[in-house]
DRENPA-3360 file (N, C-alpha, C; in nm, 2 decimals, always signed):
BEGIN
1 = XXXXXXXX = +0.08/-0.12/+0.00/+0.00/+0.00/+0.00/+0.09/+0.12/+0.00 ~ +0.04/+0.26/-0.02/+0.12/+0.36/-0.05/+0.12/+0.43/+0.09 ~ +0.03/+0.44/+0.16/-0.03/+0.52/+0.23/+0.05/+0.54/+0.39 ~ +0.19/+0.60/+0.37/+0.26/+0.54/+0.51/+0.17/+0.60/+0.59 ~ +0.13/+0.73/+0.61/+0.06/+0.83/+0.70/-0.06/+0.71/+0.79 ~ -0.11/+0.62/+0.72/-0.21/+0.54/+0.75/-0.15/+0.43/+0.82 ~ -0.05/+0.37/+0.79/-0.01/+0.22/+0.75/-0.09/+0.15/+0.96 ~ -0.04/+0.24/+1.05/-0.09/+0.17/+1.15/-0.23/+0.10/+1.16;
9 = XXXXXXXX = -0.34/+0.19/+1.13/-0.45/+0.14/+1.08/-0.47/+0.03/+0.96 ~ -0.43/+0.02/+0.83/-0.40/-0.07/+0.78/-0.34/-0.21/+0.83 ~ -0.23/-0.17/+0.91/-0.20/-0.33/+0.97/-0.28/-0.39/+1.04 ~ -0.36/-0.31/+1.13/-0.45/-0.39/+1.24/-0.56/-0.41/+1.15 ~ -0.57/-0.35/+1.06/-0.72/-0.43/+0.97/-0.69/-0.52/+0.89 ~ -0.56/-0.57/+0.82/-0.53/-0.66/+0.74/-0.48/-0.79/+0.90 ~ -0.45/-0.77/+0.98/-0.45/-0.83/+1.09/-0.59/-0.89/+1.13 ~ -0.66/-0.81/+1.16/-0.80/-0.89/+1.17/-0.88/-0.99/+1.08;
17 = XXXXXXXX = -0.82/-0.93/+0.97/-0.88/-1.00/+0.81/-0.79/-1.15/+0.84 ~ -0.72/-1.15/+0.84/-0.58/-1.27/+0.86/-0.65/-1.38/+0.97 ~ -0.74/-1.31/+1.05/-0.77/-1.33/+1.19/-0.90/-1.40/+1.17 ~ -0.98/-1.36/+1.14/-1.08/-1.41/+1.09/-1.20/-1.34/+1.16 ~ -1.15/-1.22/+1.20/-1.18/-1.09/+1.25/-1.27/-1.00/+1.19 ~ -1.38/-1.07/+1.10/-1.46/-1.01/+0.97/-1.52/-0.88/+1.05 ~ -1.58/-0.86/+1.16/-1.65/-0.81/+1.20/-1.56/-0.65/+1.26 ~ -1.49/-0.74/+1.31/-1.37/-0.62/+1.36/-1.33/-0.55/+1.26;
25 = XXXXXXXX = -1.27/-0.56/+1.15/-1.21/-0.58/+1.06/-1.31/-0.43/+0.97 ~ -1.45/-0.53/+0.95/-1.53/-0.38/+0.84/-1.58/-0.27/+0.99 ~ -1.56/-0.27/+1.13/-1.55/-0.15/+1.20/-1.46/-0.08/+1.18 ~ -1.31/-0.16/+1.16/-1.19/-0.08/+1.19/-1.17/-0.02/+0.99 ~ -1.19/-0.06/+0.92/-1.21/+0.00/+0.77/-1.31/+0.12/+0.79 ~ -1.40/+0.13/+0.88/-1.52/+0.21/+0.84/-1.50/+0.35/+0.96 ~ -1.41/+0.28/+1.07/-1.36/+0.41/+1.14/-1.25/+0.49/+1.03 ~ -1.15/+0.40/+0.99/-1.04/+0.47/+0.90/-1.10/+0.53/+0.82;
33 = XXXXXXXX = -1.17/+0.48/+0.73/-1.28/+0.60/+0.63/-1.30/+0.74/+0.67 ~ -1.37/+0.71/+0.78/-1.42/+0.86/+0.80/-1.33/+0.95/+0.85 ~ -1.20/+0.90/+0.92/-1.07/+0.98/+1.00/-0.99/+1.02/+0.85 ~ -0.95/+0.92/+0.76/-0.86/+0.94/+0.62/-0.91/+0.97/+0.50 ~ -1.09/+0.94/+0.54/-1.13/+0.98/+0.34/-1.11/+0.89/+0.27 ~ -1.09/+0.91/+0.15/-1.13/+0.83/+0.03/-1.00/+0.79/+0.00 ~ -0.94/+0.69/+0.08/-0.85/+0.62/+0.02/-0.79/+0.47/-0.06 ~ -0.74/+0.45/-0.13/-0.76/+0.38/-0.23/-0.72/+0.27/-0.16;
41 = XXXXXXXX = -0.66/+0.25/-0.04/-0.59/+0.10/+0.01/-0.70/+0.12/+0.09 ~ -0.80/+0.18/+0.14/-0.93/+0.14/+0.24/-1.02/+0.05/+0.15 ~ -1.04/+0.13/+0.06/-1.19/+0.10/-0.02/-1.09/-0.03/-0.07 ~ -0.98/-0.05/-0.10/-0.95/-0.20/-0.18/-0.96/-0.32/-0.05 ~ -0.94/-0.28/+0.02/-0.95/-0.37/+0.21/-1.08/-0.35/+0.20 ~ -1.20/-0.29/+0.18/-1.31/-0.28/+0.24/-1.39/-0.37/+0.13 ~ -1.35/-0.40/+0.00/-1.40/-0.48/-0.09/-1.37/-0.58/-0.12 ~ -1.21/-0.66/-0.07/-1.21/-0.80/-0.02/-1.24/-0.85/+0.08;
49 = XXXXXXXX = -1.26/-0.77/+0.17/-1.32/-0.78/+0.32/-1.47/-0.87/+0.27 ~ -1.56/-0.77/+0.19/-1.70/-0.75/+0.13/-1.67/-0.90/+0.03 ~ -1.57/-0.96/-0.06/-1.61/-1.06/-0.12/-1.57/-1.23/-0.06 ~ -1.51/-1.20/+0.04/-1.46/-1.28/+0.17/-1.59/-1.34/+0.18 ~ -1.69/-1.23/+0.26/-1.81/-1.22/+0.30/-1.90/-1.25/+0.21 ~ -1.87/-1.27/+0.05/-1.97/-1.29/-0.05/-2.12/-1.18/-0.04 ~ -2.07/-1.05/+0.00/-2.18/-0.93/+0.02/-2.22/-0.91/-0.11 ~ -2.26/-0.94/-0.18/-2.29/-0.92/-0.37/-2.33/-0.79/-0.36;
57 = XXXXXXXX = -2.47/-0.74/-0.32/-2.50/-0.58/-0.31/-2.39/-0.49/-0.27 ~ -2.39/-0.52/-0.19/-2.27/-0.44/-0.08/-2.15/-0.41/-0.17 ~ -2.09/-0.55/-0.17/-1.99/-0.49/-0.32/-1.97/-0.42/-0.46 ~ -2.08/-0.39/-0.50/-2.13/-0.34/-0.61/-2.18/-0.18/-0.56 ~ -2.26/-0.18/-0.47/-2.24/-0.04/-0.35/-2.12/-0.03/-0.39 ~ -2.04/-0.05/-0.30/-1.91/-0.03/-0.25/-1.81/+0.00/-0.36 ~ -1.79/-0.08/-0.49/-1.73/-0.02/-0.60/-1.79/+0.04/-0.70 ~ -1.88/+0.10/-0.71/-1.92/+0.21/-0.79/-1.88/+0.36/-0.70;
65 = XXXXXXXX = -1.91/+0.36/-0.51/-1.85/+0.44/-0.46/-1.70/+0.47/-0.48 ~ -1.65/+0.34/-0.52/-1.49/+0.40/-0.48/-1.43/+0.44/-0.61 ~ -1.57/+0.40/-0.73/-1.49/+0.46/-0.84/-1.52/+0.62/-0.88 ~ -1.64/+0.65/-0.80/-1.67/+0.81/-0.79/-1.56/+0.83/-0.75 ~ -1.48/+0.84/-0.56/-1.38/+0.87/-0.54/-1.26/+0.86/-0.57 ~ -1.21/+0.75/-0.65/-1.13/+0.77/-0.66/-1.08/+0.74/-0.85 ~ -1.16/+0.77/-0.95/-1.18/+0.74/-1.04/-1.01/+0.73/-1.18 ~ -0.96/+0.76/-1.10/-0.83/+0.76/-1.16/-0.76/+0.65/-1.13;
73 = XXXXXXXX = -0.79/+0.51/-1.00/-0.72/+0.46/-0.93/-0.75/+0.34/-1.02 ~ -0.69/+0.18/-1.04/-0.70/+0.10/-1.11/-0.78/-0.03/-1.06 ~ -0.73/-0.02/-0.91/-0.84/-0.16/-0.85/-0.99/-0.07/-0.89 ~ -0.98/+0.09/-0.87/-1.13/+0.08/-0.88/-1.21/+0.11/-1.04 ~ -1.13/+0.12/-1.14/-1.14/+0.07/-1.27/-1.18/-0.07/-1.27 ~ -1.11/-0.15/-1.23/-1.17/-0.27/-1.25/-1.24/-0.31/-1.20 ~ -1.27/-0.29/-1.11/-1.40/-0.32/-1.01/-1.57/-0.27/-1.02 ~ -1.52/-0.15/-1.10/-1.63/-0.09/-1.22/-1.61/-0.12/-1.31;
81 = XXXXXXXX = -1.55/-0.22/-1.38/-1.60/-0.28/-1.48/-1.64/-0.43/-1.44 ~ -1.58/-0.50/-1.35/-1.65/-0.62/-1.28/-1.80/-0.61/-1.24 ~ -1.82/-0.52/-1.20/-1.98/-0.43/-1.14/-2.10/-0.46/-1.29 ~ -2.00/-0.42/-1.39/-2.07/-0.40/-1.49/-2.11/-0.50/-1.59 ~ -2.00/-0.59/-1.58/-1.98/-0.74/-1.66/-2.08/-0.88/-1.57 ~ -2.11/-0.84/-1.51/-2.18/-0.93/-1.37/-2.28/-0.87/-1.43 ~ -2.37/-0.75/-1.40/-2.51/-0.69/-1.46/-2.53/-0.75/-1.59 ~ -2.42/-0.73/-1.71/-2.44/-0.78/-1.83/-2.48/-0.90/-1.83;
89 = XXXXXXXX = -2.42/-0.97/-1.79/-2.43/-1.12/-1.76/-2.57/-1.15/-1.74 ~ -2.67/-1.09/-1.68/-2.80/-1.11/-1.61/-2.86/-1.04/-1.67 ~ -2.88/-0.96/-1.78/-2.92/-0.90/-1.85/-3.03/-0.94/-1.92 ~ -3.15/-0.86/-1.89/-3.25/-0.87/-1.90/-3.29/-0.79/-2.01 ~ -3.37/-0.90/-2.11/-3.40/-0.85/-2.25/-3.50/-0.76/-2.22 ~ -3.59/-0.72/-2.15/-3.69/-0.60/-2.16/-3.61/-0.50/-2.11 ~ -3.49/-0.50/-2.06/-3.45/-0.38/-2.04/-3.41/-0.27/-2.17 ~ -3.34/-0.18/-2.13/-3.33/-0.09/-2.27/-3.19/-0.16/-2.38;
97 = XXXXXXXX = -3.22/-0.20/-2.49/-3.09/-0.22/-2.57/-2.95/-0.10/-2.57 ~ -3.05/+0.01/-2.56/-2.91/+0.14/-2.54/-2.82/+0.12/-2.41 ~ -2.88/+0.12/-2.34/-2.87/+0.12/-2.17/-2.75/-0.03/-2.18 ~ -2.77/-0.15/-2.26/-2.65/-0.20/-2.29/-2.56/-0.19/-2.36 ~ -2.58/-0.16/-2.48/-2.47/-0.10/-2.53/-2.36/-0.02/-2.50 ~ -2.45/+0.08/-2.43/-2.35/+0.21/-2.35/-2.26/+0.12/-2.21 ~ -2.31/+0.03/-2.14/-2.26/-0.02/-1.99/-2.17/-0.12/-2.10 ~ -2.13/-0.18/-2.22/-2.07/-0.28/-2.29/-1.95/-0.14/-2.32;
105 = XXXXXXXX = -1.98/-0.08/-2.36/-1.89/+0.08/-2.39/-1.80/+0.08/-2.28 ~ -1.85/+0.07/-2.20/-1.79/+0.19/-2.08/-1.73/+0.03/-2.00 ~ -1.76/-0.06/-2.02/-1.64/-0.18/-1.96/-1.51/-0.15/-2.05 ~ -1.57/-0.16/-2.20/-1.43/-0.14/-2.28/-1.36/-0.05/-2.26 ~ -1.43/+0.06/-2.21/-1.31/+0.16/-2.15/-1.27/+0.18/-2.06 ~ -1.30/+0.08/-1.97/-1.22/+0.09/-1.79/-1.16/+0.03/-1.83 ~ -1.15/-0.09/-1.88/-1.01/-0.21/-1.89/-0.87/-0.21/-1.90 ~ -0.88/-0.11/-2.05/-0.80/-0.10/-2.10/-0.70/+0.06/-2.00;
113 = XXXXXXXX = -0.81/+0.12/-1.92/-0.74/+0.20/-1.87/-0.68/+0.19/-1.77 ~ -0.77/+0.09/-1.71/-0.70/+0.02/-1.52/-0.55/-0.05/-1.57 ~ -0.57/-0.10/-1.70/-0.42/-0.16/-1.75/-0.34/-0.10/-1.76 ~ -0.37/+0.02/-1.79/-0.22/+0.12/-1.88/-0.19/+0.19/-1.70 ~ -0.31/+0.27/-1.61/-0.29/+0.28/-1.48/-0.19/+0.15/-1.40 ~ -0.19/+0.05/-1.43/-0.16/-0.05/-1.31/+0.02/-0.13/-1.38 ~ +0.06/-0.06/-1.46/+0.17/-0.13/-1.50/+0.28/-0.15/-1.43 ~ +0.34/-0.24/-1.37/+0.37/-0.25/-1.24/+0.33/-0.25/-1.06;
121 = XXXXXXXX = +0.23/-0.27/-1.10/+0.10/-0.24/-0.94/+0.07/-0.40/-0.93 ~ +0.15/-0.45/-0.83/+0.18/-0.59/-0.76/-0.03/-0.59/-0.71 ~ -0.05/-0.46/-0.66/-0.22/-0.46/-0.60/-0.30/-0.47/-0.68 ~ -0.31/-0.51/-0.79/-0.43/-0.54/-0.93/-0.42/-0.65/-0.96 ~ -0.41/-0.78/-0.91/-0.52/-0.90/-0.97/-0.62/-0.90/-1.01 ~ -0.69/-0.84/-0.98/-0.81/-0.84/-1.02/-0.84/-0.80/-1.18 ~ -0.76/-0.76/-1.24/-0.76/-0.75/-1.40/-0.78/-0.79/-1.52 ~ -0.67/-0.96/-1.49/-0.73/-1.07/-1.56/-0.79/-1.14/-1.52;
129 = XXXXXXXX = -0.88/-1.15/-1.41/-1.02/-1.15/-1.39/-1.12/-1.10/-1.43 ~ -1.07/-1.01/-1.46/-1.21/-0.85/-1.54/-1.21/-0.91/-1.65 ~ -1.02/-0.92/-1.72/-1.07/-0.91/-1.86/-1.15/-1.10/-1.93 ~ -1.09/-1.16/-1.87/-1.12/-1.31/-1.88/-1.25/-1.32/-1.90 ~ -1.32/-1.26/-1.78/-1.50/-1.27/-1.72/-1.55/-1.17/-1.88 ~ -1.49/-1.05/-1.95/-1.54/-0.96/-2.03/-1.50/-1.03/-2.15 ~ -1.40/-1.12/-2.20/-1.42/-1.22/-2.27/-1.50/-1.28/-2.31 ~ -1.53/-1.40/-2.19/-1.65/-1.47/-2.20/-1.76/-1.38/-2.22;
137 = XXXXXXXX = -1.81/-1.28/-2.18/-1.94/-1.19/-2.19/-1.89/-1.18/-2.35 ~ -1.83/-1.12/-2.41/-1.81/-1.04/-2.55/-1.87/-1.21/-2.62 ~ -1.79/-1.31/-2.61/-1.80/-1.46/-2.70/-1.95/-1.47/-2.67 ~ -1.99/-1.50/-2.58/-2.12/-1.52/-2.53/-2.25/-1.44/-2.61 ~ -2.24/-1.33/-2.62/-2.29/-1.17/-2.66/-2.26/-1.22/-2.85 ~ -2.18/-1.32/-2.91/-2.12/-1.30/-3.02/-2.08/-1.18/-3.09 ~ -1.98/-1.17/-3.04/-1.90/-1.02/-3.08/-1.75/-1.11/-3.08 ~ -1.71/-1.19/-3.12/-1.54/-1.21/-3.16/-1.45/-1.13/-3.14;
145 = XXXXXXXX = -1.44/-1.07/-3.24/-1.38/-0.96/-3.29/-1.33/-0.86/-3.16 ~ -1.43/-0.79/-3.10/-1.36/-0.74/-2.93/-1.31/-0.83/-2.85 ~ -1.39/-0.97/-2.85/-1.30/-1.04/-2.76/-1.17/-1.06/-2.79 ~ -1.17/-1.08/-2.92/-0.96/-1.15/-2.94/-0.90/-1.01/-2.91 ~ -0.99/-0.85/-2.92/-0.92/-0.73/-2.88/-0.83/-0.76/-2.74 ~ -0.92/-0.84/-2.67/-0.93/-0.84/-2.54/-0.83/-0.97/-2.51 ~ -0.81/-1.04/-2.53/-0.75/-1.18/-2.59/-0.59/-1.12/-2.57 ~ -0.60/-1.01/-2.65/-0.45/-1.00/-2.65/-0.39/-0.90/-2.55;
153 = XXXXXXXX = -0.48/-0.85/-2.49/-0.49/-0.73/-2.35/-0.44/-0.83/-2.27 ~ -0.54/-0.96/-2.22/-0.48/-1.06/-2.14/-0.36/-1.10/-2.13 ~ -0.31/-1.15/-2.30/-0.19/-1.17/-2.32/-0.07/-1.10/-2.25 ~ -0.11/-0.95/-2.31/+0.03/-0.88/-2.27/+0.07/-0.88/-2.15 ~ -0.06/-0.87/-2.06/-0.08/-0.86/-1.90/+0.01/-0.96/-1.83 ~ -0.07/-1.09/-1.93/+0.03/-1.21/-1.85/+0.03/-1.33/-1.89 ~ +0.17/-1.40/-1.92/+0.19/-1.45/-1.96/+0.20/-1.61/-1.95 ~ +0.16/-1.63/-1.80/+0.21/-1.75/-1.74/+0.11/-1.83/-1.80;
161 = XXXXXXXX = +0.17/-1.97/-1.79/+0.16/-2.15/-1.82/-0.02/-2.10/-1.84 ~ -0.04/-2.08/-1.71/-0.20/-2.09/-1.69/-0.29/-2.00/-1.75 ~ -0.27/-1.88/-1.77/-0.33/-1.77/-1.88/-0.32/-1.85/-1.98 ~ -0.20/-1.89/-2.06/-0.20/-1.93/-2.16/-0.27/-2.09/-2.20 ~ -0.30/-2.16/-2.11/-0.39/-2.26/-2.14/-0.52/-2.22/-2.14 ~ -0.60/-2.09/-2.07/-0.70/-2.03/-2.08/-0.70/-1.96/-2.18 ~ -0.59/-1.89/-2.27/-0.60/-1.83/-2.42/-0.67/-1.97/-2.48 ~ -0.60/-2.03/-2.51/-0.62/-2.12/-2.60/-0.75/-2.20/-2.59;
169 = XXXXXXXX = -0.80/-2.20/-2.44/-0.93/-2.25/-2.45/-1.04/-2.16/-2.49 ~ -0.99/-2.04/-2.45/-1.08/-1.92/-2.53/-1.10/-1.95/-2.72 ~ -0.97/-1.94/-2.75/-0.99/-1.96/-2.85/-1.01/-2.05/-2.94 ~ -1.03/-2.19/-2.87/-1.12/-2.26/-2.96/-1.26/-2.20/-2.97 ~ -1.33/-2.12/-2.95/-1.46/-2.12/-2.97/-1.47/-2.04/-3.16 ~ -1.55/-2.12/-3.18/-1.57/-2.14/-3.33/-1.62/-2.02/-3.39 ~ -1.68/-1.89/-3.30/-1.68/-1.76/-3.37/-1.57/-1.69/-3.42 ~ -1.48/-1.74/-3.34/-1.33/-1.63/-3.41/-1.32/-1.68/-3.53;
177 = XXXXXXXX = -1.28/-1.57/-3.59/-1.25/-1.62/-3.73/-1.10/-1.69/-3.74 ~ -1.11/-1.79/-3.79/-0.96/-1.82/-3.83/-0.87/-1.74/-3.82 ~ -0.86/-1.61/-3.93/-0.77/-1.56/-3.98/-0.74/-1.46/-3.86 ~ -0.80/-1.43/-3.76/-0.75/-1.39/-3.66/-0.70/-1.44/-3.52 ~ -0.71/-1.58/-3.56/-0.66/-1.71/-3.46/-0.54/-1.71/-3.51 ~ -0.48/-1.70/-3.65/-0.36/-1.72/-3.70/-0.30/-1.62/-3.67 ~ -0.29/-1.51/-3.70/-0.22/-1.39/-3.67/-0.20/-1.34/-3.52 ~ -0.25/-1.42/-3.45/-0.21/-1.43/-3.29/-0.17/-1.56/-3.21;
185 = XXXXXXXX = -0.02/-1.52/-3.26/+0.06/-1.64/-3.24/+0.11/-1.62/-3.09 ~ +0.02/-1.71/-2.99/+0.02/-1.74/-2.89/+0.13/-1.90/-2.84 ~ +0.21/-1.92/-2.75/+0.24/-2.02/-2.78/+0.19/-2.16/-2.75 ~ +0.26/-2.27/-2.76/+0.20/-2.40/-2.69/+0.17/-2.39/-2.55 ~ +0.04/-2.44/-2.54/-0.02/-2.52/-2.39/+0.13/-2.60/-2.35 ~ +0.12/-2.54/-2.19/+0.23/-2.64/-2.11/+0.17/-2.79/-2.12 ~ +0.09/-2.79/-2.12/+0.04/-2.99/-2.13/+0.04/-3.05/-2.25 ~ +0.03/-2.95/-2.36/+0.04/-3.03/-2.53/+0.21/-3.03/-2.53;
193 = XXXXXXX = +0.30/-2.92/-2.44/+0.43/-2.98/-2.48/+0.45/-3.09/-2.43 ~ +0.38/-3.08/-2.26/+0.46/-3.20/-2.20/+0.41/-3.35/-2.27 ~ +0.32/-3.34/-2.33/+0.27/-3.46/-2.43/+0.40/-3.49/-2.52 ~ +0.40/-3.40/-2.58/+0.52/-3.37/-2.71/+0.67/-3.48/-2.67 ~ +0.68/-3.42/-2.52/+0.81/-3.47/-2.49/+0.76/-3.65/-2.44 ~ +0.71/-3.67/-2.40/+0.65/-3.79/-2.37/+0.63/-3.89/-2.47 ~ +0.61/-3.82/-2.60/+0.55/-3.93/-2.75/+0.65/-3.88/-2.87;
% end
């Protein structure tokens, strides 16, 4: 976290969380709030705290607030777009077509900016999680074409064994067109090599 000015409060609430101190834990977040304001290592403690807890409302509360406050910060880019990909997901055909379109808009534009925000920020997991879950929504939605945008956002992000056996399961799905399966030269699944070397 950045915040030395704070850090004592921080330790005793990442202490409680450790602890199993749920209760302690969203008191001592909710006193630091109102003594420090809108800080970005509160509200990111106060929203794993909240998915610990599996609070669904509460969390969705809680990160649309922290992206009013703190809208430049990257956990809460992604978290507004997690907010938003979850709704999608449930997305109810009598609702307004515009009204999706525009919240499908506005994920594509948190993503890519919590990304270019977080480049080197050890505190953002949560990203290829966003973008993965906004994948599957885009394939799902049949839109290709954004997903493999998104395909290669993952990529750059990260590269390990296990993203990359999740590329490749993405990308069997039979909307992408070929010709942009070929031109995203991803490499071999760790398990098709270890086959390779085996036969």
């Amino acid at each position: 976290f950045c915040c030395k000015d704070i850090l004592p409060d921080l330790e005793r609430i990442v202490k409680a969380i450790n602890g199993k101190q749920f209760t302690s834990a969203r008191d001592a977040i909710d006193r630091a709030m109102q003594k420090h304001g809108d800080r970005a290592s509160l509200w990111t403690l106060k929203l794993d705290l909240l998915s610990t807890l599996e609070q669904s409302e509460e969390i969705r509360e809680c990160a649309e607030k922290f992206l009013q406050a703190v809208p430049d910060n990257p956990v809460a880019l992604t978290w507004g777009a997690i907010n938003r990909i979850q709704a999608l997901a449930a997305f109810d055909e009598e609702r307004d077509p515009d009204e999706f379109t525009e919240q499908l808009g506005r994920i594509a534009a948190l993503l890519p900016q919590a990304l270019k925000l977080s480049a080197g920020d050890i505190s953002t997991p949560l990203i290829p999680r966003a973008l993965d879950a906004f994948i599957e929504l885009l394939l799902a939605l049949d839109h290709p074409l954004p997903a493999m945008e998104h395909i290669r956002l993952l990529y750059a992000m990260d590269e390990s064994p296990k993203t990359i056996s999740r590329l490749h399961a993405l990308l069997a799905n039979r909307d992408i067109p070929i010709a942009e399966k070929q031109a995203f030269e991803l490499p071999l699944r760790v398990d098709w090599v270890d086959w390779k070397e085996d036969y």
